[in-house]
Residue frames as a rotation matrix with the C-alpha (Angstrom) as fourth column:
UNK 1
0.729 0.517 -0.449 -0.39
-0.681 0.481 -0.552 0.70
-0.070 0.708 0.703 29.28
UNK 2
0.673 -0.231 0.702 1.40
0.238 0.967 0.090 -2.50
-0.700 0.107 0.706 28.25
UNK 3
-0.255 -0.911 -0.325 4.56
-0.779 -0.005 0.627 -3.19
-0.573 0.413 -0.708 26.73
UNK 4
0.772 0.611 -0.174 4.79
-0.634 0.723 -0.276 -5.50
-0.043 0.324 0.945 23.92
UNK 5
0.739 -0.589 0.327 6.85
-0.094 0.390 0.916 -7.95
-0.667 -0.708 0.232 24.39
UNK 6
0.010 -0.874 -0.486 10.25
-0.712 -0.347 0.610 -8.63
-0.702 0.340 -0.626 22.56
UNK 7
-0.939 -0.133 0.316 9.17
0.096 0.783 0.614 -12.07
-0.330 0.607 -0.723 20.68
UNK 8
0.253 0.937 0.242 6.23
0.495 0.089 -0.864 -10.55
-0.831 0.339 -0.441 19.36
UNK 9
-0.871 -0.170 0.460 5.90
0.490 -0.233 0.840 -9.55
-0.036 0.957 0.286 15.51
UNK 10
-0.326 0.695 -0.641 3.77
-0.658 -0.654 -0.374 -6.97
-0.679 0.300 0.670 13.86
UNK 11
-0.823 0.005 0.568 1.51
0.389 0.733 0.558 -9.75
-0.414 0.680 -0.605 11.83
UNK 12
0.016 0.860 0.511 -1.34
0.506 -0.448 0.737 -6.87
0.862 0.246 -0.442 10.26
UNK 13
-0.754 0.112 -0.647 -2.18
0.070 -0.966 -0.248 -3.24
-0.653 -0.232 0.721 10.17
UNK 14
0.332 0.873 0.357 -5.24
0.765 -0.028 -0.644 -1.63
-0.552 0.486 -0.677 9.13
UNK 15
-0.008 -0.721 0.693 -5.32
0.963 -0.193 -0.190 0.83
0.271 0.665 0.696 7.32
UNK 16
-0.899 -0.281 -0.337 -5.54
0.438 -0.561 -0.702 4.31
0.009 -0.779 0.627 8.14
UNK 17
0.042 0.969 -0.244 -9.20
0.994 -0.016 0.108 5.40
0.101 -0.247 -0.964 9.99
UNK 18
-0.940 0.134 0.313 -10.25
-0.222 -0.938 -0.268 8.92
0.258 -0.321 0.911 10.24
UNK 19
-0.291 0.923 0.251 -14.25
-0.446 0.101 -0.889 10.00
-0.846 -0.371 0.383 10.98
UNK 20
-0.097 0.367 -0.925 -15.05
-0.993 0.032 0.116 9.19
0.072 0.930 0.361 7.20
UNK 21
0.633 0.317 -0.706 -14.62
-0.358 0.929 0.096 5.21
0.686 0.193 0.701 7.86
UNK 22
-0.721 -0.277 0.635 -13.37
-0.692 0.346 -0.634 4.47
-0.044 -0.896 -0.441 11.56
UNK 23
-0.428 0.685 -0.589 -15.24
0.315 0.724 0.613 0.92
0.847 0.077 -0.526 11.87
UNK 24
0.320 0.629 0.709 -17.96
-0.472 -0.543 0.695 1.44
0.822 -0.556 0.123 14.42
UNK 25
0.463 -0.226 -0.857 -16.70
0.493 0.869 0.037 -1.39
0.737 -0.439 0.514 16.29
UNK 26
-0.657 -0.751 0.066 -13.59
0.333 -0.367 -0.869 0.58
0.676 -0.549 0.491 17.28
UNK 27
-0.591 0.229 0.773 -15.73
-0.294 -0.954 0.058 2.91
0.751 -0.193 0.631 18.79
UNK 28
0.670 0.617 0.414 -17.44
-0.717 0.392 0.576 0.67
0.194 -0.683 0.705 21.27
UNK 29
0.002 -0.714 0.700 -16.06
-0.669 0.519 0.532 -1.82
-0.743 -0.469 -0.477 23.96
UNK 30
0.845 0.237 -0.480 -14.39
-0.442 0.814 -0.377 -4.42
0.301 0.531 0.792 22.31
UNK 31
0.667 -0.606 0.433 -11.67
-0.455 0.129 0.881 -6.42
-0.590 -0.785 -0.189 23.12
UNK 32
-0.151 -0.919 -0.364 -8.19
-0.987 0.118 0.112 -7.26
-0.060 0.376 -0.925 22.02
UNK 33
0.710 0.188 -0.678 -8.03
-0.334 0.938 -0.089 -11.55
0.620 0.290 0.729 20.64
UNK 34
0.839 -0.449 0.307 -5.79
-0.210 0.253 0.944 -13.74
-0.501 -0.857 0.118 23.07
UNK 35
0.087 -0.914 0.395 -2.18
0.903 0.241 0.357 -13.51
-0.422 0.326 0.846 22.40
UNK 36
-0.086 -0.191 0.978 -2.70
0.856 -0.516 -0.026 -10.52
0.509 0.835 0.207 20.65
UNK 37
-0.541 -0.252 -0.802 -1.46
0.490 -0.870 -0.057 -6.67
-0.684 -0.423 0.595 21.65
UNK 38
0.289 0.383 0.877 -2.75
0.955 -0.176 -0.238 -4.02
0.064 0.907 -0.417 19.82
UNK 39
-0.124 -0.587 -0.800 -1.25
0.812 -0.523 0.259 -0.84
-0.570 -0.617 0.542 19.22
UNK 40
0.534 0.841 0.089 -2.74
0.763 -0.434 -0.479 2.57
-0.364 0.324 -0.873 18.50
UNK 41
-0.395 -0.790 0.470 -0.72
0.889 -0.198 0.413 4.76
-0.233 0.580 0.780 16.08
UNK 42
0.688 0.636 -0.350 -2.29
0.498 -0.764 -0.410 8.53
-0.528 0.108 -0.842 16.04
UNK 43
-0.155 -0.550 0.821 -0.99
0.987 -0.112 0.112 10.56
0.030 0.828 0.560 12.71
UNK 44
-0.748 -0.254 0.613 -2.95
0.106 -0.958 -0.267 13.54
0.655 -0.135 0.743 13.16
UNK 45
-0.022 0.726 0.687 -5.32
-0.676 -0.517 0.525 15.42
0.736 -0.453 0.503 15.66
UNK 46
-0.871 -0.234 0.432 -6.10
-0.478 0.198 -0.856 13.39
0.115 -0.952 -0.284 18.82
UNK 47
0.083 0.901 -0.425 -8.21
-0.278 0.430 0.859 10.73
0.957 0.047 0.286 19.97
UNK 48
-0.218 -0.023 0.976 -9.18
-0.950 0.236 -0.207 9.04
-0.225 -0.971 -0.074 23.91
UNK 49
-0.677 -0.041 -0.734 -8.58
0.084 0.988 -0.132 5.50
0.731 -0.151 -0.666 24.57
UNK 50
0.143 0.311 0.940 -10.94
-0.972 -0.134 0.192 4.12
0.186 -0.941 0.283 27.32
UNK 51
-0.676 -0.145 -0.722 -10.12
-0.078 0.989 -0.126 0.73
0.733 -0.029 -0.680 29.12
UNK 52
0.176 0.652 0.737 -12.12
-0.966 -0.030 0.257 -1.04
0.190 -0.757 0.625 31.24
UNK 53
-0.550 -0.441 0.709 -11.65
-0.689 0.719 -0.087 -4.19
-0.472 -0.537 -0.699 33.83
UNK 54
-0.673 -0.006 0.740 -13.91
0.112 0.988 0.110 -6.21
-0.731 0.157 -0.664 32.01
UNK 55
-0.696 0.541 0.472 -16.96
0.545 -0.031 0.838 -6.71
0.468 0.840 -0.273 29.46
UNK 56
-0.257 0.564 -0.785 -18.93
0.962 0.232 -0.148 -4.46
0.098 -0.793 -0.602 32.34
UNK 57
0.475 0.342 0.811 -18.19
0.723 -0.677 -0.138 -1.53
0.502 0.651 -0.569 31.65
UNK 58
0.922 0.162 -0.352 -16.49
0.386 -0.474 0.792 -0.66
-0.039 -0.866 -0.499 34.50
UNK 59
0.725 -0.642 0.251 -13.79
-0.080 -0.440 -0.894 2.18
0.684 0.628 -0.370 33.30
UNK 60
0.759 -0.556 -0.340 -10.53
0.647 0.701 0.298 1.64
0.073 -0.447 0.892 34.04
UNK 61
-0.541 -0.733 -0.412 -8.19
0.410 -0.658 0.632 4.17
-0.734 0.173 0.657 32.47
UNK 62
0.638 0.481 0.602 -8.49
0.718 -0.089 -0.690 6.79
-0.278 0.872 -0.402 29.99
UNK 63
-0.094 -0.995 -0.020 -5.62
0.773 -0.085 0.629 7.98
-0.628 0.044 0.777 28.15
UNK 64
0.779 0.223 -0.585 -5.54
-0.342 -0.631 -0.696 11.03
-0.525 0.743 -0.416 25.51
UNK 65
-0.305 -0.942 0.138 -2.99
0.287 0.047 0.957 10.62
-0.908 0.331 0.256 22.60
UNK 66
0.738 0.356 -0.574 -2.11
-0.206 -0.691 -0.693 12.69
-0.643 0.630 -0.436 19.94
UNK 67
0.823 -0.472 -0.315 -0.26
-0.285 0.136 -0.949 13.05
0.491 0.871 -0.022 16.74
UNK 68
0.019 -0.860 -0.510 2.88
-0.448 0.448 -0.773 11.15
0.894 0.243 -0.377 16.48
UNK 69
-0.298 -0.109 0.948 1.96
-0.955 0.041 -0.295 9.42
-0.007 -0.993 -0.116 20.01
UNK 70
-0.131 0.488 -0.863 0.96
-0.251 0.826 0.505 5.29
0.959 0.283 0.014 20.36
UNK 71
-0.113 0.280 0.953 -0.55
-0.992 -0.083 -0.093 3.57
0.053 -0.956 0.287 22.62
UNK 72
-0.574 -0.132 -0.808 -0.77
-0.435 0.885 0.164 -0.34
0.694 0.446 -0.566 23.46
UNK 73
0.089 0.680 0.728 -3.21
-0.992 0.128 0.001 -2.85
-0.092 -0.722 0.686 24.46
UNK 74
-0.603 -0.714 -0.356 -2.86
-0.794 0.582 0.177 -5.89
0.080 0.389 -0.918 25.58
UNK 75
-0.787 0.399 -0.470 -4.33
0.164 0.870 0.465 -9.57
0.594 0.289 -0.750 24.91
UNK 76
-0.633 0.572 -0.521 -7.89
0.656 0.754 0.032 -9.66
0.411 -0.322 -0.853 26.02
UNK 77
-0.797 -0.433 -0.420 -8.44
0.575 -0.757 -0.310 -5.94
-0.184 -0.489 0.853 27.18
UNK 78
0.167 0.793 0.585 -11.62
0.976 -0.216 0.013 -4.28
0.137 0.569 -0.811 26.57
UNK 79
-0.139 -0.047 -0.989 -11.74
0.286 -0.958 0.006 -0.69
-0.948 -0.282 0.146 25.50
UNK 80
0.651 0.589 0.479 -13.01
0.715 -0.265 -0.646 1.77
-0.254 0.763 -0.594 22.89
UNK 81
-0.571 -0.820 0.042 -11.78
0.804 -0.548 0.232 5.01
-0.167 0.166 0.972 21.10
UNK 82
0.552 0.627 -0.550 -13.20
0.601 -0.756 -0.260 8.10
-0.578 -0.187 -0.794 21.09
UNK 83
-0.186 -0.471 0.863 -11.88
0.762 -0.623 -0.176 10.73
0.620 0.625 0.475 17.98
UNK 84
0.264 0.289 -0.920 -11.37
0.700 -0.714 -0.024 13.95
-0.664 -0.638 -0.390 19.61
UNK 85
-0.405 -0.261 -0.876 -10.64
-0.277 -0.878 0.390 16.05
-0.871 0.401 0.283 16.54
UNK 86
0.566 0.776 -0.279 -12.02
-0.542 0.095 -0.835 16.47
-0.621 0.624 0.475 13.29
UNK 87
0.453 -0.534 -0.714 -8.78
-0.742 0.219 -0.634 15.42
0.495 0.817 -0.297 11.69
UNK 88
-0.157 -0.484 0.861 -7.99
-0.697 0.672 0.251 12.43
-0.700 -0.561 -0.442 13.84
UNK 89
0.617 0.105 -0.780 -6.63
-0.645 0.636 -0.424 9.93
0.452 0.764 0.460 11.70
UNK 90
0.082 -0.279 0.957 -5.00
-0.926 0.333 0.177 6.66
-0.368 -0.901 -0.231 13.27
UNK 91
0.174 -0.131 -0.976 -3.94
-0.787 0.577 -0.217 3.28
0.592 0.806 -0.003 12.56
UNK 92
0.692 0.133 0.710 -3.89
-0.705 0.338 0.624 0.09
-0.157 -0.932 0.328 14.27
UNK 93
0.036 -0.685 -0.727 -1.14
-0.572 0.583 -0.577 -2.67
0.819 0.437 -0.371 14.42
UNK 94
0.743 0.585 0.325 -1.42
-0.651 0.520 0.553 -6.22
0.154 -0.622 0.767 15.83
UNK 95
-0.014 -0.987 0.161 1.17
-0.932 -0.045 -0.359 -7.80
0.362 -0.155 -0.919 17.42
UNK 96
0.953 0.289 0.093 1.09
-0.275 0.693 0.667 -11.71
0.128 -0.661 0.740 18.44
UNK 97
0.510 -0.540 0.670 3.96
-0.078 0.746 0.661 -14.46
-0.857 -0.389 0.338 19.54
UNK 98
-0.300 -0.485 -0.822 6.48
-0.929 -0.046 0.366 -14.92
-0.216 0.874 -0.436 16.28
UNK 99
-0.782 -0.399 0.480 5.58
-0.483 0.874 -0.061 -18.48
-0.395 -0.279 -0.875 17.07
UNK 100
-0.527 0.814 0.243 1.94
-0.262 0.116 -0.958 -18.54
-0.808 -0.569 0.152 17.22
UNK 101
-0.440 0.170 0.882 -0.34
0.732 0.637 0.242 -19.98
-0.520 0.752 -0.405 14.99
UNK 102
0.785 0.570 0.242 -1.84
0.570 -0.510 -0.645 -16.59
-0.244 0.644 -0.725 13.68
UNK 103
0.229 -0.850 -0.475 1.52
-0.472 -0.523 0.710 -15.22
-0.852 0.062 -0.521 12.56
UNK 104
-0.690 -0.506 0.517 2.30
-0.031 0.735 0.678 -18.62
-0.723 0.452 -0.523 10.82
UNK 105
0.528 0.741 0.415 -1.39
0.730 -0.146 -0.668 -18.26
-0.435 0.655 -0.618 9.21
UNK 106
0.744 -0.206 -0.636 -0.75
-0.381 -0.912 -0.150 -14.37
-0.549 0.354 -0.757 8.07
UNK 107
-0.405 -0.872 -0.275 2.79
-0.635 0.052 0.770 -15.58
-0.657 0.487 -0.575 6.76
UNK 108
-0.663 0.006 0.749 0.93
0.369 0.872 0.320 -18.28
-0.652 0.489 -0.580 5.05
UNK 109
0.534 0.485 0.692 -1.80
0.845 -0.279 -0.456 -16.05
-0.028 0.829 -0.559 3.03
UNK 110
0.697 -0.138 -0.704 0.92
-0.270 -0.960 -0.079 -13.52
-0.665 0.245 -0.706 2.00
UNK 111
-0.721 -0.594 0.356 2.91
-0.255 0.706 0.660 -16.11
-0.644 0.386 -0.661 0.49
UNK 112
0.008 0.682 0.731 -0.40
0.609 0.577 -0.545 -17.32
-0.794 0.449 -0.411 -1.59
């Protein structure tokens, strides 16, 4: 998986997802926003990343990670999660560019 780079900022985290109210989204392909990493944060029990090469479906990788373990995707990237325990709970954090205009936004409605 991807590294994030060193001039990127954490600009928004969700909060934390278990089965009770993981968006469905997650759970189907979707893909990471340009400029933007995303990085999976597993607290407890274990869940499966799948990537794939494009909006096709065609699987690329699939990773397991468990408690205290992250994982990172990067800009543009399609892939789903899969909960593999009952207690998989998990959190996401979104890294862009310190520069970039959605940082400077975020910094600008936490300041409001």
């Amino acid at each position: 998986m991807a590294l994030v780079p060193k001039d990127f900022v954490n600009y928004k985290s969700t909060p934390v997802f278990s089965r009770d109210n993981v968006p469905n989204m997650l759970l189907h392909m979707h893909n990471t926003k340009a400029g933007v990493y995303g990085q999976i944060q597993v607290l407890t029990g274990s869940l499966k990343f799948y990537g794939f090469t494009g909006s096709s479906g065609e699987l690329d990788k699939e990773i397991i990670i468990r408690a205290g373990e992250t994982a990172i995707s990067h800009p543009e990237y399609w892939h789903k999660v899969e909960l593999l325990t009952e207690d998989t709970q998990f959190r996401l954090h979104f890294y862009a560019h310190k520069d970039s205009a959605i940082v400077a936004q975020q910094q600008s409605e936490r300041s409001e």
